[in-house]
PDB file of N, CA, C and O in Angstrom:
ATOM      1  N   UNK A   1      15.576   0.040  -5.351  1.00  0.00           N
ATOM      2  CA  UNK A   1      14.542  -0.719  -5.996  1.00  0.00           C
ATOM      3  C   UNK A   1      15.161  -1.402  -7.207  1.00  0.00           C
ATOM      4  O   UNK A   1      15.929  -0.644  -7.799  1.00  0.00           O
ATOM      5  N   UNK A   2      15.060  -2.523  -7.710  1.00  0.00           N
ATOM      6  CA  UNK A   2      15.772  -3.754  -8.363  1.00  0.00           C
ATOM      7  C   UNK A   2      14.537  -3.979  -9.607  1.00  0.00           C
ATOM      8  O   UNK A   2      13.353  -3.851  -9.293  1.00  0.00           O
ATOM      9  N   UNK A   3      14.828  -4.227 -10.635  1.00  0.00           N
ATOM     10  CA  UNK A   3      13.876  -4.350 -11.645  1.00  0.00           C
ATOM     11  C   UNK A   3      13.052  -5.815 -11.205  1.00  0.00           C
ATOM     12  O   UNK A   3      11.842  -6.030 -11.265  1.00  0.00           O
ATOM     13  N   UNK A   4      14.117  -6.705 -10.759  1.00  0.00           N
ATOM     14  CA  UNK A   4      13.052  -7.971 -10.288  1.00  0.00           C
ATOM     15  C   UNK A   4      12.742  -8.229  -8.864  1.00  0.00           C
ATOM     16  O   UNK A   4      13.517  -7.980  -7.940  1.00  0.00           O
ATOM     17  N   UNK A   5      11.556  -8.746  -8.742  1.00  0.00           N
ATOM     18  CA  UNK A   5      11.356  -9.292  -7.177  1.00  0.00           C
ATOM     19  C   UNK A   5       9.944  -8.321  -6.942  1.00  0.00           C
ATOM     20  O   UNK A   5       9.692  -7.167  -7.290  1.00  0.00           O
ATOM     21  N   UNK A   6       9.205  -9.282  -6.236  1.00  0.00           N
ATOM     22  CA  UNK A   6       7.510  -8.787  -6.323  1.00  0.00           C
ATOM     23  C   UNK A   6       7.505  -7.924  -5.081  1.00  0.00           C
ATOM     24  O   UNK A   6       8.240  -8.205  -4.134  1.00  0.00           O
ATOM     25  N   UNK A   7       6.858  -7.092  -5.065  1.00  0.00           N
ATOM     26  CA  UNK A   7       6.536  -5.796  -4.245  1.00  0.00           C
ATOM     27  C   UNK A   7       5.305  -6.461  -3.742  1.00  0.00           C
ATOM     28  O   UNK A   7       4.511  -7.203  -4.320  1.00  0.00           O
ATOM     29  N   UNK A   8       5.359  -5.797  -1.932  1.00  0.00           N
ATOM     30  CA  UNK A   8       4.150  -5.691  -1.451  1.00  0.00           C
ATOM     31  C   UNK A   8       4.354  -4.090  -1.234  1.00  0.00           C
ATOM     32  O   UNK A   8       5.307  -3.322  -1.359  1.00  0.00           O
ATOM     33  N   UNK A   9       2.722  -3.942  -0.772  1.00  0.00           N
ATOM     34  CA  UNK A   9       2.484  -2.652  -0.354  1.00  0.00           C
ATOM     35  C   UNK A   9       1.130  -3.370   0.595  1.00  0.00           C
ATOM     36  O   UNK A   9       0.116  -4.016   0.332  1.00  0.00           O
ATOM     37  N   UNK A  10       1.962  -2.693   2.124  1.00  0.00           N
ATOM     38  CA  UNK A  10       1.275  -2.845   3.239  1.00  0.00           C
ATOM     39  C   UNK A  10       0.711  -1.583   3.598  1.00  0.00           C
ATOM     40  O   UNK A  10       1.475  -0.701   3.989  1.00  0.00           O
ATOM     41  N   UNK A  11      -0.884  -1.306   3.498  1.00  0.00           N
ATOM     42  CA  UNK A  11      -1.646  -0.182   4.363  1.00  0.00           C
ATOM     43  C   UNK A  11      -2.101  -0.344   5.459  1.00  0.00           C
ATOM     44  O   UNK A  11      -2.195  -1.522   5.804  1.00  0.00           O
ATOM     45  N   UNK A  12      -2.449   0.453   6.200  1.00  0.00           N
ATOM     46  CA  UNK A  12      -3.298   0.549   7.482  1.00  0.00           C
ATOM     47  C   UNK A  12      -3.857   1.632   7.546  1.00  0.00           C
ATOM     48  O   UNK A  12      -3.664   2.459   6.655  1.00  0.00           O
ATOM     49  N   UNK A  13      -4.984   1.997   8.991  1.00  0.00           N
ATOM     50  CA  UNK A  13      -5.679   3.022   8.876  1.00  0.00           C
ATOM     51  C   UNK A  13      -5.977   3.318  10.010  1.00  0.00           C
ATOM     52  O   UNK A  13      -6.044   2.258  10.632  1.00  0.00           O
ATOM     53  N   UNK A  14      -6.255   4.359  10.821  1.00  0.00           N
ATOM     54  CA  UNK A  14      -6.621   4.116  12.103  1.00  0.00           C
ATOM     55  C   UNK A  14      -7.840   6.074  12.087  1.00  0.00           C
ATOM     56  O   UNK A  14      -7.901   6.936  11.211  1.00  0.00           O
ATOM     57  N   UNK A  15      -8.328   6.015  13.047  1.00  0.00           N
ATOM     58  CA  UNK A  15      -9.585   7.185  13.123  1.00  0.00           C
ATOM     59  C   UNK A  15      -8.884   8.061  12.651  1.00  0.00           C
ATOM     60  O   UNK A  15      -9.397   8.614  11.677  1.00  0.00           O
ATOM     61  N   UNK A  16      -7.666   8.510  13.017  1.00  0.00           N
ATOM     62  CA  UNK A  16      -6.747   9.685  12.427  1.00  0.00           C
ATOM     63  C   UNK A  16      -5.982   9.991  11.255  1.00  0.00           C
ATOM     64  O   UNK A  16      -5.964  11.111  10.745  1.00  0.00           O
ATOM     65  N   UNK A  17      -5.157   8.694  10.694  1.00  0.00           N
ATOM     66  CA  UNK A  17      -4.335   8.619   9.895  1.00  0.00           C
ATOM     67  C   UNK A  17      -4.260   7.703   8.975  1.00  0.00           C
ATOM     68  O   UNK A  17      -4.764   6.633   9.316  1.00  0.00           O
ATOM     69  N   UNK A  18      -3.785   7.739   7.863  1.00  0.00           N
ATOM     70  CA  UNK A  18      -3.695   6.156   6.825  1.00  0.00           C
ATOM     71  C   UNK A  18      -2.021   6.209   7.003  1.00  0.00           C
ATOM     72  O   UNK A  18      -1.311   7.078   7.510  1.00  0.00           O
ATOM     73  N   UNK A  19      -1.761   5.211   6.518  1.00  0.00           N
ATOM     74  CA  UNK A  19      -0.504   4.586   6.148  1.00  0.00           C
ATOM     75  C   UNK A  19       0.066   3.739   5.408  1.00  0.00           C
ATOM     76  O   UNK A  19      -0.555   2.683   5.522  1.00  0.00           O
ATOM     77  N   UNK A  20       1.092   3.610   4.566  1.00  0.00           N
ATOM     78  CA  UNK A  20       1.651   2.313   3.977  1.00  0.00           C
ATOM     79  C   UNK A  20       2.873   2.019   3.922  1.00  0.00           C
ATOM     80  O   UNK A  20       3.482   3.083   4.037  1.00  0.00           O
ATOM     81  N   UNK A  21       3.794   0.934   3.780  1.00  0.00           N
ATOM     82  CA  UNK A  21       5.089   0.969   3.327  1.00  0.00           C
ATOM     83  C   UNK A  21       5.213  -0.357   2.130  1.00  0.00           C
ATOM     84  O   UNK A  21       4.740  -1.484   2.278  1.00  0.00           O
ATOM     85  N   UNK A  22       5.792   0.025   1.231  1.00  0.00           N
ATOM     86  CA  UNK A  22       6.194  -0.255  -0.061  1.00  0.00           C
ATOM     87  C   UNK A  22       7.556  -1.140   0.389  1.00  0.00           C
ATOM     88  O   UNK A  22       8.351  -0.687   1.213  1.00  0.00           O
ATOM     89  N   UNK A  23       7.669  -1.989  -0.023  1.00  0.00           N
ATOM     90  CA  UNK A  23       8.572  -3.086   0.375  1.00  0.00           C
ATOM     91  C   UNK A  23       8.918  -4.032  -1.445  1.00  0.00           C
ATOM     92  O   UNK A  23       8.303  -4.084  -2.510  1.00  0.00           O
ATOM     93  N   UNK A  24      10.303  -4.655  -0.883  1.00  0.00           N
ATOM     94  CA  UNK A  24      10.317  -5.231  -2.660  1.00  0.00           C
ATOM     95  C   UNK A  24      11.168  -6.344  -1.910  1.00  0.00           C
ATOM     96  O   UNK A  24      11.966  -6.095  -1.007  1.00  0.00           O
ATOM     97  N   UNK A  25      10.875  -7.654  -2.429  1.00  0.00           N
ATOM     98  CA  UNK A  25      11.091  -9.269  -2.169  1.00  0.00           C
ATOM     99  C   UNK A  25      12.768  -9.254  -2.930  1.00  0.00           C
ATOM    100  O   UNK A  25      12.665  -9.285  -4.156  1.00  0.00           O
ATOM    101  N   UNK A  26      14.297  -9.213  -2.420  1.00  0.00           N
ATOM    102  CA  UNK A  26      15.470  -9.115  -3.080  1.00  0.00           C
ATOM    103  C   UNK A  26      16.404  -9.795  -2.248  1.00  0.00           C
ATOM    104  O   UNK A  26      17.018  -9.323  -1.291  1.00  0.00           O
ATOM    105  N   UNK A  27      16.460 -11.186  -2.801  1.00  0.00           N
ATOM    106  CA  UNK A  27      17.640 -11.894  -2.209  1.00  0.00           C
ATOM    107  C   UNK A  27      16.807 -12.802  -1.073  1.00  0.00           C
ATOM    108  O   UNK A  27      17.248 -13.081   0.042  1.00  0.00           O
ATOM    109  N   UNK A  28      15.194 -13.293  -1.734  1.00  0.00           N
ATOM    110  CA  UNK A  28      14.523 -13.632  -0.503  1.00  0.00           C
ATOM    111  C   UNK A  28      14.652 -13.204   1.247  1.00  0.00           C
ATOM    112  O   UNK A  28      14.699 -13.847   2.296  1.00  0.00           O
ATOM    113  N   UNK A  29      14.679 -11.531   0.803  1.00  0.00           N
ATOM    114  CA  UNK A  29      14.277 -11.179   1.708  1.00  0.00           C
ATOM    115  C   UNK A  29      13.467  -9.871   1.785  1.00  0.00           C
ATOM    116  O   UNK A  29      13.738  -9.079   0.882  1.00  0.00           O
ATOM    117  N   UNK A  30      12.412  -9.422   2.777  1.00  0.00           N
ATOM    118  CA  UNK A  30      11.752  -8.413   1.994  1.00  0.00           C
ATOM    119  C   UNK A  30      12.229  -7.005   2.795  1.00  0.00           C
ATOM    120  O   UNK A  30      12.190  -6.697   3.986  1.00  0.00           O
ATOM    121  N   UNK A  31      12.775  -6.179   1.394  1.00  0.00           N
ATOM    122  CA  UNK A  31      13.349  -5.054   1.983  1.00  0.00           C
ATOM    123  C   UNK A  31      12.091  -3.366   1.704  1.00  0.00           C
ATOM    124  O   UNK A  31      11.226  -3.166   0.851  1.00  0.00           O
ATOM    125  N   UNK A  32      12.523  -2.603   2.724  1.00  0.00           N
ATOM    126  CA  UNK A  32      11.603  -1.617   2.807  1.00  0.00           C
ATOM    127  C   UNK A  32      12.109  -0.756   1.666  1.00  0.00           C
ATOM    128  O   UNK A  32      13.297  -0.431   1.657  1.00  0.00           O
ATOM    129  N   UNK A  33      10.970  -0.217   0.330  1.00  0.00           N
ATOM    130  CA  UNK A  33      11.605   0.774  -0.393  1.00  0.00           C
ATOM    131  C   UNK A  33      10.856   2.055  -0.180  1.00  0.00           C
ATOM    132  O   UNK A  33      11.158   3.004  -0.904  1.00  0.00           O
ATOM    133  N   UNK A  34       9.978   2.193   0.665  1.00  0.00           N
ATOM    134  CA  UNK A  34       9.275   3.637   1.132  1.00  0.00           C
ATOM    135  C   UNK A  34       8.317   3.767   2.078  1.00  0.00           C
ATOM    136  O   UNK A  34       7.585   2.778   2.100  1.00  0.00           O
ATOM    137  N   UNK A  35       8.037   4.598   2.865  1.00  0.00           N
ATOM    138  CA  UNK A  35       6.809   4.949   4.053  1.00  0.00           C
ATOM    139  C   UNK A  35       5.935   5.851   3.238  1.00  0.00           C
ATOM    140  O   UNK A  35       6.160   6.287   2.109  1.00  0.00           O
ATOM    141  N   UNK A  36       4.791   6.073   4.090  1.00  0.00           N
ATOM    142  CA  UNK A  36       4.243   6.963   3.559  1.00  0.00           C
ATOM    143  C   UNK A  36       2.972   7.001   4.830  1.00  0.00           C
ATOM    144  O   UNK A  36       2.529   6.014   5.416  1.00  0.00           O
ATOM    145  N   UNK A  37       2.636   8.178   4.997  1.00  0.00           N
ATOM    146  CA  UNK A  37       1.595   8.292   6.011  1.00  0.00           C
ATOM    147  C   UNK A  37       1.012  10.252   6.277  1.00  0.00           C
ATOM    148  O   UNK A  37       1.634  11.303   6.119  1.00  0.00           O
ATOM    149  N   UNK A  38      -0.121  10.020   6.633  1.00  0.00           N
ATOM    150  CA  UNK A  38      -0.617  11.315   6.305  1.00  0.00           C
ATOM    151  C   UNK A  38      -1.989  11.265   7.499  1.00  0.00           C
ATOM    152  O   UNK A  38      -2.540  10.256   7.937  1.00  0.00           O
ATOM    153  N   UNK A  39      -2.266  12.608   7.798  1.00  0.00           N
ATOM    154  CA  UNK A  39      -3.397  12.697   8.412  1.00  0.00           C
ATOM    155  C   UNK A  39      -4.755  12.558   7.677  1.00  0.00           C
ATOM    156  O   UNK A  39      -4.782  12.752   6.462  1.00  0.00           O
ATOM    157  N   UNK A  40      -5.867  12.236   8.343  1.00  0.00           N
ATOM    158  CA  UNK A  40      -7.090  12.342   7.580  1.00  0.00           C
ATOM    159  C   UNK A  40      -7.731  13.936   8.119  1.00  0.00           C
ATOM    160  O   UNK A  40      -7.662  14.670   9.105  1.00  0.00           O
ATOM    161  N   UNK A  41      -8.531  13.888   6.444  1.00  0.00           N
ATOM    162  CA  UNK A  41      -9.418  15.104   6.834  1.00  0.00           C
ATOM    163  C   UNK A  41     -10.558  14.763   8.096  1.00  0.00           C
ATOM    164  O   UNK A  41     -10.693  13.773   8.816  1.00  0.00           O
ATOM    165  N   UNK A  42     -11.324  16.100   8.005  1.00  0.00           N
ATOM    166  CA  UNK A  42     -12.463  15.962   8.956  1.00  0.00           C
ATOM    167  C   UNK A  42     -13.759  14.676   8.226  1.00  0.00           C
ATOM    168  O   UNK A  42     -14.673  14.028   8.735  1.00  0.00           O
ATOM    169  N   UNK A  43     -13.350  14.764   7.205  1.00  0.00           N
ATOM    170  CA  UNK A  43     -14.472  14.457   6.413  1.00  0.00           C
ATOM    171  C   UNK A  43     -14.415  12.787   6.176  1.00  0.00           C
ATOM    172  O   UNK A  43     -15.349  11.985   6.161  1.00  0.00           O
ATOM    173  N   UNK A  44     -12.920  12.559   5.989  1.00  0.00           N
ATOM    174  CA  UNK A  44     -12.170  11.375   5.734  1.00  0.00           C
ATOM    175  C   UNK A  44     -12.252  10.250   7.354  1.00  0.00           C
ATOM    176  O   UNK A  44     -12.137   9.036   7.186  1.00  0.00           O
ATOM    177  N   UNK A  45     -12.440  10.779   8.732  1.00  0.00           N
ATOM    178  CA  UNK A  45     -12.127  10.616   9.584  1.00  0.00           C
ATOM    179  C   UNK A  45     -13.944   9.788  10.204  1.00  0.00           C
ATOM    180  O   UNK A  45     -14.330   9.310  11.271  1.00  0.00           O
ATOM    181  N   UNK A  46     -14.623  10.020   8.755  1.00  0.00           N
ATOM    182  CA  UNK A  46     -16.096   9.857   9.086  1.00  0.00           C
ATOM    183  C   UNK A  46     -16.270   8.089   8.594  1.00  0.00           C
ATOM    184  O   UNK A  46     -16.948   7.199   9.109  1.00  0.00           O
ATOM    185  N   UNK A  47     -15.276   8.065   7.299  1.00  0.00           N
ATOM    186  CA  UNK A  47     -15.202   6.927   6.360  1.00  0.00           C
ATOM    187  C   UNK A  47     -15.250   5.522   7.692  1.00  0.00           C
ATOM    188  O   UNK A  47     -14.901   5.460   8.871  1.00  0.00           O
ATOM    189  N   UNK A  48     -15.983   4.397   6.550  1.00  0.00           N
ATOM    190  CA  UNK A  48     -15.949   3.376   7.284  1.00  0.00           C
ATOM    191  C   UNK A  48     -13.921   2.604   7.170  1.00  0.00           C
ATOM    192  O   UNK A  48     -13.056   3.037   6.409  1.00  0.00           O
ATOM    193  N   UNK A  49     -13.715   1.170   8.425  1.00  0.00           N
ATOM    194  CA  UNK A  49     -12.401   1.263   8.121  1.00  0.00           C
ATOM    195  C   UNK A  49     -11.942   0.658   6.588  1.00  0.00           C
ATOM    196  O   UNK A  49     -10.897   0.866   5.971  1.00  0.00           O
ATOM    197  N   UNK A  50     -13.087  -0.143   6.228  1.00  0.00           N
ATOM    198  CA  UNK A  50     -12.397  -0.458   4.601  1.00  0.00           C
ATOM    199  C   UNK A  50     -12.174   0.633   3.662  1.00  0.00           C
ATOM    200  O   UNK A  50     -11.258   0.546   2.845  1.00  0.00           O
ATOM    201  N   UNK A  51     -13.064   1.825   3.720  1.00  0.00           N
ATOM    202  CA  UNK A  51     -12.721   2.802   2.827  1.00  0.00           C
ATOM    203  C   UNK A  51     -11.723   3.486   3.339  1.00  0.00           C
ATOM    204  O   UNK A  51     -11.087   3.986   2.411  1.00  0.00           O
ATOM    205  N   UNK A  52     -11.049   3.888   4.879  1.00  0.00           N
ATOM    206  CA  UNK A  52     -10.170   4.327   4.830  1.00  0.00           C
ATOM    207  C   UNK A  52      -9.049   3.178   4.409  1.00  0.00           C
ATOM    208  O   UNK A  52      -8.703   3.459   3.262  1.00  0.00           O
ATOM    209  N   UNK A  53      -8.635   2.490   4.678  1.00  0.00           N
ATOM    210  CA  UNK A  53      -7.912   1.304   4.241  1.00  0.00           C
ATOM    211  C   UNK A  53      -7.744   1.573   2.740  1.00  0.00           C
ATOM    212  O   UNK A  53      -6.559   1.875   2.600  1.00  0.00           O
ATOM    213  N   UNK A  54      -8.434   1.611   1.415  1.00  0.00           N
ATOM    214  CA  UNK A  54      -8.525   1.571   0.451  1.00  0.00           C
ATOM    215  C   UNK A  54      -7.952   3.147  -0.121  1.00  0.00           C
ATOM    216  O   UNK A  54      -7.266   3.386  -1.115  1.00  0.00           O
ATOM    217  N   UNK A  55      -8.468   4.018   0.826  1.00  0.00           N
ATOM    218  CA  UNK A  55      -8.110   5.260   0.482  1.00  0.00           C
ATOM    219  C   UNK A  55      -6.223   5.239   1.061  1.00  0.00           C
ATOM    220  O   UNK A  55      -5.488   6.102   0.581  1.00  0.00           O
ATOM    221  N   UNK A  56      -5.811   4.517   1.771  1.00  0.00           N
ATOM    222  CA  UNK A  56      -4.343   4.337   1.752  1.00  0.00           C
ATOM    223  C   UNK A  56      -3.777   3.918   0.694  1.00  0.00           C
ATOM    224  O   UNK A  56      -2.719   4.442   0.347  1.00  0.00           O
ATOM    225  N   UNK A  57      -4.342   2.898  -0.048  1.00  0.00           N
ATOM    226  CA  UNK A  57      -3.784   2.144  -0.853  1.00  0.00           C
ATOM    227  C   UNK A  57      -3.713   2.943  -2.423  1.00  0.00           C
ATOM    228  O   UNK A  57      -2.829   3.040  -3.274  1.00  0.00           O
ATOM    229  N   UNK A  58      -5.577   3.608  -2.274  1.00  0.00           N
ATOM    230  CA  UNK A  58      -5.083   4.345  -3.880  1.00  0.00           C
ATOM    231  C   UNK A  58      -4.191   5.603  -3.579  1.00  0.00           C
ATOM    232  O   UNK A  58      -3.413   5.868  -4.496  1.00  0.00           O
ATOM    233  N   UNK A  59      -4.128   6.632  -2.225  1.00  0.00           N
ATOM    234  CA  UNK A  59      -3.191   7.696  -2.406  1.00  0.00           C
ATOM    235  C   UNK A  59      -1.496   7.331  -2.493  1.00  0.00           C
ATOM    236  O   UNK A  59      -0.576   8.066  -2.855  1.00  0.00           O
ATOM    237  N   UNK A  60      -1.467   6.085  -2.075  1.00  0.00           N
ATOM    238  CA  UNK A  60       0.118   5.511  -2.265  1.00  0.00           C
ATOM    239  C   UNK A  60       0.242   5.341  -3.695  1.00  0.00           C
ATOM    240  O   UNK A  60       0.967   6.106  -4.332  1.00  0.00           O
ATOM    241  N   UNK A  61      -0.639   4.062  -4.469  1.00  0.00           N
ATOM    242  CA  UNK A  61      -0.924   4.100  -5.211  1.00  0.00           C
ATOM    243  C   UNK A  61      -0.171   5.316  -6.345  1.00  0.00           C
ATOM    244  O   UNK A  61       0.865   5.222  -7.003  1.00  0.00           O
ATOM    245  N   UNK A  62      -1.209   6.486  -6.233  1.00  0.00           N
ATOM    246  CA  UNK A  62      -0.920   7.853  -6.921  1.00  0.00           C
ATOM    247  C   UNK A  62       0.343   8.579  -7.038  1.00  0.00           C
ATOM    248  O   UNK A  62       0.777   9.322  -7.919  1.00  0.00           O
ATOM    249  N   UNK A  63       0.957   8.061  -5.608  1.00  0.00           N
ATOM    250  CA  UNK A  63       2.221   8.790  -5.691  1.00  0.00           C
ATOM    251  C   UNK A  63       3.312   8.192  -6.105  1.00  0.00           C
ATOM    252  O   UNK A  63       4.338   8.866  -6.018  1.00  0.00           O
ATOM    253  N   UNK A  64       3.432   6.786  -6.668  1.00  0.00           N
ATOM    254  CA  UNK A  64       4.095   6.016  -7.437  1.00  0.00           C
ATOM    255  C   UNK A  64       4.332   6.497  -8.866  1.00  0.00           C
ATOM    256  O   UNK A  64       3.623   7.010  -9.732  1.00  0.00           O
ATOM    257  N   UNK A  65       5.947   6.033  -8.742  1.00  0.00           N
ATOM    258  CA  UNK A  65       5.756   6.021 -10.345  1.00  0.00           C
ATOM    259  C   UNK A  65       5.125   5.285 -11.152  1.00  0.00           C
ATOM    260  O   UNK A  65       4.256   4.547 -10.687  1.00  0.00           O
ATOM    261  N   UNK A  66       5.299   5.284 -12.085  1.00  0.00           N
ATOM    262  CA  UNK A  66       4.420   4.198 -12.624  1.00  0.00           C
ATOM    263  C   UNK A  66       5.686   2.998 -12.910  1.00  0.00           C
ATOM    264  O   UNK A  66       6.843   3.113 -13.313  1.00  0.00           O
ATOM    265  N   UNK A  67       5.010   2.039 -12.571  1.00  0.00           N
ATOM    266  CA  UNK A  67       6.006   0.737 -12.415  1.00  0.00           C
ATOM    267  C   UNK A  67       4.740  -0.081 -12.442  1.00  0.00           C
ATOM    268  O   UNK A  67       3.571   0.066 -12.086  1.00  0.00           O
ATOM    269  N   UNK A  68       5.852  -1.472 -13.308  1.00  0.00           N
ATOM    270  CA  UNK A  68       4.887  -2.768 -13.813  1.00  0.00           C
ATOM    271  C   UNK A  68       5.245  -3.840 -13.023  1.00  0.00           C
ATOM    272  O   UNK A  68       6.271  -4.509 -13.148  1.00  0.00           O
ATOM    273  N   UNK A  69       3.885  -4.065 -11.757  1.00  0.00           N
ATOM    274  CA  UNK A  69       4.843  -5.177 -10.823  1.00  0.00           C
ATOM    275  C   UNK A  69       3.786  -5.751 -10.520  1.00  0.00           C
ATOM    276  O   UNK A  69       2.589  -5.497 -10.647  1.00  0.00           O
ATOM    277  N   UNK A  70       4.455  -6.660 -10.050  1.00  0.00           N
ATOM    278  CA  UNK A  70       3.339  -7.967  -9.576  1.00  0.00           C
ATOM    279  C   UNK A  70       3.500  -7.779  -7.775  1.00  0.00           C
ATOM    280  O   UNK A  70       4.542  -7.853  -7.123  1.00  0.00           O
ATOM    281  N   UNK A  71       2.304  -7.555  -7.346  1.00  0.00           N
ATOM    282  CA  UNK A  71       1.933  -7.028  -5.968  1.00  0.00           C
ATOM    283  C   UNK A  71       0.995  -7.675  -5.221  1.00  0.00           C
ATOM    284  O   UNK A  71      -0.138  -7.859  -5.668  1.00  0.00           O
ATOM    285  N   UNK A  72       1.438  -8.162  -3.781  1.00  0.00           N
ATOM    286  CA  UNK A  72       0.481  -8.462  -3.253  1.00  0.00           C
ATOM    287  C   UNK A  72      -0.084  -7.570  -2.230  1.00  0.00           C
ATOM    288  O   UNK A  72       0.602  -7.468  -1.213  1.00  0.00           O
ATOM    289  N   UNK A  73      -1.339  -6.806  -2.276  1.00  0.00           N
ATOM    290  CA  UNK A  73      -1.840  -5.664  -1.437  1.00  0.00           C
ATOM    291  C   UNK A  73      -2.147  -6.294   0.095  1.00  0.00           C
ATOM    292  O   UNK A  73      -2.779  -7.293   0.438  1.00  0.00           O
ATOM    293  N   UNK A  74      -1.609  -5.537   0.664  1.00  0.00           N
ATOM    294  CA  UNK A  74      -2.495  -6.201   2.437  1.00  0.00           C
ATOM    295  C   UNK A  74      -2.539  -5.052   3.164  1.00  0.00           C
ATOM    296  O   UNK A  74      -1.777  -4.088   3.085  1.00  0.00           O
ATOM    297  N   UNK A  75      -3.742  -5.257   4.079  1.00  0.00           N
ATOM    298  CA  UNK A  75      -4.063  -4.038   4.749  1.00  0.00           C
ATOM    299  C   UNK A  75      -4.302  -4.937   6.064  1.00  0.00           C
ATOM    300  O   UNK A  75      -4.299  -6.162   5.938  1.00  0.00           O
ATOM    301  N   UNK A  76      -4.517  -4.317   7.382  1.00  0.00           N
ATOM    302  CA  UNK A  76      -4.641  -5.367   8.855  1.00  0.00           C
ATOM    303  C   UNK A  76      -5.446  -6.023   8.636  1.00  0.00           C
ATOM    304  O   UNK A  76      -5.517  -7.019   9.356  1.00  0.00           O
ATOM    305  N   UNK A  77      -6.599  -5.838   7.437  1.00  0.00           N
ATOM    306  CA  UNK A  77      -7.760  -6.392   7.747  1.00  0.00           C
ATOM    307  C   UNK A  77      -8.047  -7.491   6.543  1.00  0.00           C
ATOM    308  O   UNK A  77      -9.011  -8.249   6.642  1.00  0.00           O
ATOM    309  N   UNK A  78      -7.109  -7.543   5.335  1.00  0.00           N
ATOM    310  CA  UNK A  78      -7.765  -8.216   4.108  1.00  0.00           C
ATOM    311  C   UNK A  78      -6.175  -8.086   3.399  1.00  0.00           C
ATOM    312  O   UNK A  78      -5.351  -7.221   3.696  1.00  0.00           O
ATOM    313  N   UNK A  79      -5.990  -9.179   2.397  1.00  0.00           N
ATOM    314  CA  UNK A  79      -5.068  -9.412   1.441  1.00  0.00           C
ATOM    315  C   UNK A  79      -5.730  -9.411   0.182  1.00  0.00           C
ATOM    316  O   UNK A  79      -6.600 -10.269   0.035  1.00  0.00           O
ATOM    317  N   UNK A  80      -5.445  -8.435  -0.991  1.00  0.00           N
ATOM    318  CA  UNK A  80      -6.012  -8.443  -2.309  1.00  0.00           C
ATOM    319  C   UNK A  80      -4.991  -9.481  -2.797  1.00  0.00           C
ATOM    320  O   UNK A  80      -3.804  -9.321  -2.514  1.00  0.00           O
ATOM    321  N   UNK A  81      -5.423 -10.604  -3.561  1.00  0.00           N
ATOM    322  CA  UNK A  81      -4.625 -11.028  -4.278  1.00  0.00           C
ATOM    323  C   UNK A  81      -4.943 -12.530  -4.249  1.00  0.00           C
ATOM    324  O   UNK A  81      -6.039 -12.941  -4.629  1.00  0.00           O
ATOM    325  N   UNK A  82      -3.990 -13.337  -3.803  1.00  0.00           N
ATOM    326  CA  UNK A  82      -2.613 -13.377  -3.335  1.00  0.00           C
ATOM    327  C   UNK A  82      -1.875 -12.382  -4.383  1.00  0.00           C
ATOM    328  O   UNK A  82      -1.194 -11.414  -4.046  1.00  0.00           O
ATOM    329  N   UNK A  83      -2.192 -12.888  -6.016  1.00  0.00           N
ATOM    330  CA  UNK A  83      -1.089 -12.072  -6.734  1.00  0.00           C
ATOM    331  C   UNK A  83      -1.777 -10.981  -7.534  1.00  0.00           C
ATOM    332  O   UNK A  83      -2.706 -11.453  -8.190  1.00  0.00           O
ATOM    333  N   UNK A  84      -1.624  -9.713  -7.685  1.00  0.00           N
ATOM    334  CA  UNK A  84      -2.146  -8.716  -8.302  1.00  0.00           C
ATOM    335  C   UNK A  84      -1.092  -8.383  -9.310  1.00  0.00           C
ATOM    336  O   UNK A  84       0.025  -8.122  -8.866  1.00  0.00           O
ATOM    337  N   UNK A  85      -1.325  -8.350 -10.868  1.00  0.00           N
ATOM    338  CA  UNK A  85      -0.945  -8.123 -11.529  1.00  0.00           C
ATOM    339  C   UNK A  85      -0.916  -6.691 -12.251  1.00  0.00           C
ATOM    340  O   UNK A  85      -1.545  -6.653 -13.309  1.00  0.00           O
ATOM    341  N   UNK A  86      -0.398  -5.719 -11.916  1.00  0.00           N
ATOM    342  CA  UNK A  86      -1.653  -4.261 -12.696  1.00  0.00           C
ATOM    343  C   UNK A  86      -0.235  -2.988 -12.733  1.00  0.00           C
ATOM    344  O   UNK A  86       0.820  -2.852 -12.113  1.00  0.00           O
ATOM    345  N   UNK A  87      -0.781  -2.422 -13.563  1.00  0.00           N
ATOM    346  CA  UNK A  87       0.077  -1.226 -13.231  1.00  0.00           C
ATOM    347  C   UNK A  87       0.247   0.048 -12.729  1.00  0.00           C
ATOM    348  O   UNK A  87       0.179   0.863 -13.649  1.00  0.00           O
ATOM    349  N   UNK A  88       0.467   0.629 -11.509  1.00  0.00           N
ATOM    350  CA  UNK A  88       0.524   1.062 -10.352  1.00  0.00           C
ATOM    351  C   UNK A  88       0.738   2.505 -10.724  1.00  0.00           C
ATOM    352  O   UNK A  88       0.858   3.358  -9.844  1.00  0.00           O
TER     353      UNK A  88
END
């Protein structure tokens, strides 16, 4: 991971599982800097797909360090942004 070059973070979600991978824009090209994916609870597995979608994004989110980047969020279904400015 490179101090410059804008990060996406791609989620998805499906009845079972969330997912994301963390990617960073270096040398105009976009390289992968982490996976991440997990099962859903019983409870989680009830959620509509934007809240699971969203619930990918803040548990990735959480497990970040904290880093100051300019991000564009996308999930299969919606792009936050284009540019999200915030700290993660």
């Amino acid at each position: 991971m490179k101090k410059e070059g804008a990060f996406v973070l791609d989620t998805d979600a499906s009845n079972t599982g969330i997912g994301a991978v963390l990617s960073q824009t270096q040398g105009g090209e976009e390289k992968v800097i982490a996976y991440f994916s997990r099962s859903l609870t019983k409870a989680e597995r009830r959620y509509c797909v934007t809240r699971k979608e969203l619930l990918a994004l803040v548990t990735r989110c959480e497990a970040l360090p904290p880093l100051r980047v300019r991000a564009a969020l996308q999930s299969a279904y919606r792009t936050w942004g284009p540019q999200v400015s915030d700290e993660l």
